[in-house]
C-alpha positions as CSV (number, residue, x, y, z in Angstrom):
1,X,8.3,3.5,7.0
2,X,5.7,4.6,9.3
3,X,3.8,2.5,11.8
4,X,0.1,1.5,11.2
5,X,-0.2,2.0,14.8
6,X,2.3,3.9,17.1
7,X,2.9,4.7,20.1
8,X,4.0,8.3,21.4
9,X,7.3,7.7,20.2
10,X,6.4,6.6,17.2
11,X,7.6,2.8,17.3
12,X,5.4,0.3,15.7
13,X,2.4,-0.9,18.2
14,X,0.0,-2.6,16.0
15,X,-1.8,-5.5,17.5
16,X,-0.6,-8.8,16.5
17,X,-4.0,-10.8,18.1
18,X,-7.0,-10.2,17.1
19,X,-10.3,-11.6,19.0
20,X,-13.3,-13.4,16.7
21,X,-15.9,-12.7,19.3
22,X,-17.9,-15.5,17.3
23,X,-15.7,-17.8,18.2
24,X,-13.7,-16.7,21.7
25,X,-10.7,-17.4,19.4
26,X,-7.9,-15.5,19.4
27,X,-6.9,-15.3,15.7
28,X,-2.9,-13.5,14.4
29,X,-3.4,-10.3,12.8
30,X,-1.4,-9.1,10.2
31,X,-2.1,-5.4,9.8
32,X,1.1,-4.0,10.4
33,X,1.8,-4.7,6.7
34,X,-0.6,-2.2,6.1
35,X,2.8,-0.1,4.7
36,X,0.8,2.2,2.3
37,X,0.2,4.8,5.4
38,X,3.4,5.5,4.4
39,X,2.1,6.7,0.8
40,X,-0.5,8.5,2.7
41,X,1.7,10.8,4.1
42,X,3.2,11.3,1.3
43,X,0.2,12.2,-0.9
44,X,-1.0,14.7,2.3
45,X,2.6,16.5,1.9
46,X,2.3,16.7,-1.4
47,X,-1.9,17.9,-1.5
48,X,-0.4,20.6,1.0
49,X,2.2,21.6,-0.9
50,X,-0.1,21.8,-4.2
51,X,-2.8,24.1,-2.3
52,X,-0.3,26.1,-0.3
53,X,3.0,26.4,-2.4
54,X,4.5,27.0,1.1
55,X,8.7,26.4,-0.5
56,X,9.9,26.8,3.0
57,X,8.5,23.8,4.4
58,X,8.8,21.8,1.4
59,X,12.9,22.6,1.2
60,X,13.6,22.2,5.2
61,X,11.0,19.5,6.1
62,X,8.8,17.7,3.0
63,X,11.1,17.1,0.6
64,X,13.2,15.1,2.8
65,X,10.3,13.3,3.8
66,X,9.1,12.1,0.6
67,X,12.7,11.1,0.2
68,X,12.9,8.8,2.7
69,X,9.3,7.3,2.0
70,X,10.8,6.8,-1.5
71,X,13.8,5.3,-0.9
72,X,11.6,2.8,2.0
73,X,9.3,2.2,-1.0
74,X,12.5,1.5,-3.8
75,X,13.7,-1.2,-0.8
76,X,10.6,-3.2,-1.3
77,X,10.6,-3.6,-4.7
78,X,11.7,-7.1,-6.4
79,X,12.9,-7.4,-9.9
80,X,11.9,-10.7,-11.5
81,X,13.9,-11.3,-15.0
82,X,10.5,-13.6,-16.1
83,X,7.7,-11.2,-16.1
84,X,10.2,-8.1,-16.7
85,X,9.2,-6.3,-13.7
86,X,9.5,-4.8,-10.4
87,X,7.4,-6.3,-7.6
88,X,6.2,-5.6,-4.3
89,X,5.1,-8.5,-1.6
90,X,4.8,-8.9,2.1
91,X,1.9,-5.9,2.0
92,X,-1.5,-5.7,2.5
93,X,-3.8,-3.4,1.0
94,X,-6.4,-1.0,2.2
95,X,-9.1,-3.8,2.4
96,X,-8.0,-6.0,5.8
97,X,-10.4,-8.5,4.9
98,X,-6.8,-10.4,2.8
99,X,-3.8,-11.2,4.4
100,X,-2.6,-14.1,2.6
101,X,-2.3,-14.5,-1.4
102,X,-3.9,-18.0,-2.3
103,X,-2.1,-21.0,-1.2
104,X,0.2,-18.9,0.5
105,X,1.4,-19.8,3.6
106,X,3.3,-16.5,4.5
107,X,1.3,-13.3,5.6
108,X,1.6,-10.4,2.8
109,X,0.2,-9.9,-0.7
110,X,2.0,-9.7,-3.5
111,X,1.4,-6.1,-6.0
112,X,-1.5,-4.7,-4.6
113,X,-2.7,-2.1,-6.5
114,X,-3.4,1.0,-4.5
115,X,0.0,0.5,-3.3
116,X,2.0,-0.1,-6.5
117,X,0.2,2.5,-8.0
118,X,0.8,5.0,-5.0
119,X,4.7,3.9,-4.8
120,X,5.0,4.2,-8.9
121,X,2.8,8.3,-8.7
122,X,5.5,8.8,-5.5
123,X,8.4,7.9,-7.6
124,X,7.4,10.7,-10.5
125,X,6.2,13.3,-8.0
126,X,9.2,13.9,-6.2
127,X,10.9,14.0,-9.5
128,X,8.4,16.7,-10.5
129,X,9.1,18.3,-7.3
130,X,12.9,18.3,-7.3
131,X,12.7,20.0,-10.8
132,X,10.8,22.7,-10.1
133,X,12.7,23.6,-7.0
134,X,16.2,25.8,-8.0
135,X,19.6,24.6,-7.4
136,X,20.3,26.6,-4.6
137,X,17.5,25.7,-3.2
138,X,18.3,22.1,-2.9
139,X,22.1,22.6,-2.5
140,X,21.8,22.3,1.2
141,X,19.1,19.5,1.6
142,X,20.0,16.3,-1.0
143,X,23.5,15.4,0.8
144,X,22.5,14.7,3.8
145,X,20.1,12.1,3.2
146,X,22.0,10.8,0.5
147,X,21.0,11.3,-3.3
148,X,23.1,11.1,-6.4
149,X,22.6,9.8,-9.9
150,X,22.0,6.6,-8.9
151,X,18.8,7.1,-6.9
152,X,17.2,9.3,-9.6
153,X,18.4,6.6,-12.3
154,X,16.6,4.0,-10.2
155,X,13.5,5.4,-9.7
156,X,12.7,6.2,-13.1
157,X,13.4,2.3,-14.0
158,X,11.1,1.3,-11.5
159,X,8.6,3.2,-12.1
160,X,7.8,2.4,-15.3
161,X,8.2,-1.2,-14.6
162,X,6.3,-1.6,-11.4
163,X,4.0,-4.5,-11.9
164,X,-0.3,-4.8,-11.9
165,X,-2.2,-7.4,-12.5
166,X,-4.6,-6.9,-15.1
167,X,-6.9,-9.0,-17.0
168,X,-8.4,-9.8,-20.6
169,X,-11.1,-7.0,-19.7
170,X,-8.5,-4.6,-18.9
171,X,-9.8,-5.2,-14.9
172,X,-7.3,-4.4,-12.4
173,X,-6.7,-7.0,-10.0
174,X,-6.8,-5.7,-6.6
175,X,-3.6,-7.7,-5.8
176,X,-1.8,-10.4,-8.0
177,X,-4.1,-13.8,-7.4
178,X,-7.6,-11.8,-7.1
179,X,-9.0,-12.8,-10.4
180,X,-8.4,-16.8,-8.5
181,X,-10.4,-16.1,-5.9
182,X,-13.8,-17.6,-5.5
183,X,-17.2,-15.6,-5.7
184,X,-19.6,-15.9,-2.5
185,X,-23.5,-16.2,-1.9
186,X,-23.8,-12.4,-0.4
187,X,-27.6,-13.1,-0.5
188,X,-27.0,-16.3,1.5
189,X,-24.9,-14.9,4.2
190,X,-27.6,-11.8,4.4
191,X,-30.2,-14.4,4.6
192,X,-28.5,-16.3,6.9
193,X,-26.6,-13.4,9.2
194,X,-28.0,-10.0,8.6
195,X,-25.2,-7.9,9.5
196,X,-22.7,-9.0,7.5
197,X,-20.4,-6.2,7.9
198,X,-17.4,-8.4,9.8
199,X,-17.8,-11.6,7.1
200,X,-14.3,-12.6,8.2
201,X,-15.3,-13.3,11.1
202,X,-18.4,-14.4,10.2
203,X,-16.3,-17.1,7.6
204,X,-13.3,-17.9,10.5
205,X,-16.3,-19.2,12.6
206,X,-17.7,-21.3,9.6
207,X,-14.0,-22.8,9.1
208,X,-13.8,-20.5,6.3
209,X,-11.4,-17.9,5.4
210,X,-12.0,-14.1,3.8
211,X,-8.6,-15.0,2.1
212,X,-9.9,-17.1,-0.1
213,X,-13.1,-14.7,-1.5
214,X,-14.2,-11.7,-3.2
215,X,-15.0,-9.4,-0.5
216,X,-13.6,-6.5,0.9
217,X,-14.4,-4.5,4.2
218,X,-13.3,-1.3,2.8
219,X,-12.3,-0.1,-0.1
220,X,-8.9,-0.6,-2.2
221,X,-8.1,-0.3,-5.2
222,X,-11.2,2.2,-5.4
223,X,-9.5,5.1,-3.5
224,X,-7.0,5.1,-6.5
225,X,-9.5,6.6,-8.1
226,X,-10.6,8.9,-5.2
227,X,-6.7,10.3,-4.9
228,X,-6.6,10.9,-8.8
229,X,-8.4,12.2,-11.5
């Protein structure tokens, strides 16, 4: 796993406060579940790799790189025997404006897209990878960070079984409990605000929370379709 925010050493140093200057309240912040940066490397290896074909540095450095992401990723996932798949919760996605699936007390969404769809393209790449690298060249760099039969065995039943949410229109949910969520009055708060850029804070001050709407500050599930065709 890498941090969302480190420090030179490269320890986790993401804030854990976060000030609503609308209120003077100092409110907990939860980005350090923003795990996905971890797929982000991952995807910037492999774009390198696609546009340079550079085998030295995939065999000594980026292959055991997106090994380890894997393997962090393969940790996270959660089979449940009733919906007959592998899940991942305790994340947030790319959009900070969600922390907390509805109802839920605990920080951390539950199958977000962009990162079950990121962890489920990671798990076939560095399959694709592996295979088109020779033995020889991989006889010195699997051992050491331990693969066998096992791992490769695992990932290809996870990755086919990694869960979305997806509804009767074929939408994808941006996490599991999205569809739930309520709409909001955007021309209201325009009205009302004008920049509406920060609405979460805009929502904490009216005893509100961006939790519980539609809204996103960035995109999320969207840069899905900005990483693939």
């Amino acid at each position: 796993m890498f941090p969302w925010q480190s420090s030179h050493d490269g320890s986790e140093r993401t804030q854990t406060l976060h000030i609503n200057p609308l209120t003077g309240q100092w409110d907990p912040d939860h980005s350090h579940l923003q795990c996905h940066i971890s797929l982000r490397i991952a995807y910037n290896v492999w774009l390198y790799w696609l546009n340079t074909g550079d085998k030295p540095f995939m065999i000594d450095f980026g292959l055991e790189l997106l090994i380890e992401i894997t393997k962090f990723w393969l940790s996270k996932t959660v089979w449940d025997a009733t919906t007959n798949r592998y899940h991942i919760g305790g994340v947030m996605g790319p959009d900070e404006f969600h922390e907390y699936s509805l109802g839920n007390k605990e920080a951390g969404l539950q199958d977000n897209a962009y990162t079950n769809l990121m962890g489920a393209w990671l798990f076939n790449q560095i399959d694709l990878i592996v295979l088109s690298l020779s033995k020889q060249d991989l006889k010195y760099h699997l051992n050491p960070v331990n693969v066998d039969n096992d791992f490769w065995q695992q990932l290809k039943t996870i990755k086919e079984n990694l869960a979305l949410s997806i509804n009767e229109q074929n939408i994808i949910g941006q996490f599991d409990g999205y569809f739930a969520l309520e709409e909001i009055d955007w021309q209201k708060y325009r009205n009302k605000y004008g920049n509406i850029y920060r609405l979460d804070r805009i929502l904490r001050a009216e005893g509100k929370l961006a939790d519980n709407y539609k809204i996103a500050n960035q995109p999320d599930l969207l840069m899905i379709f900005n990483n693939f065709n």
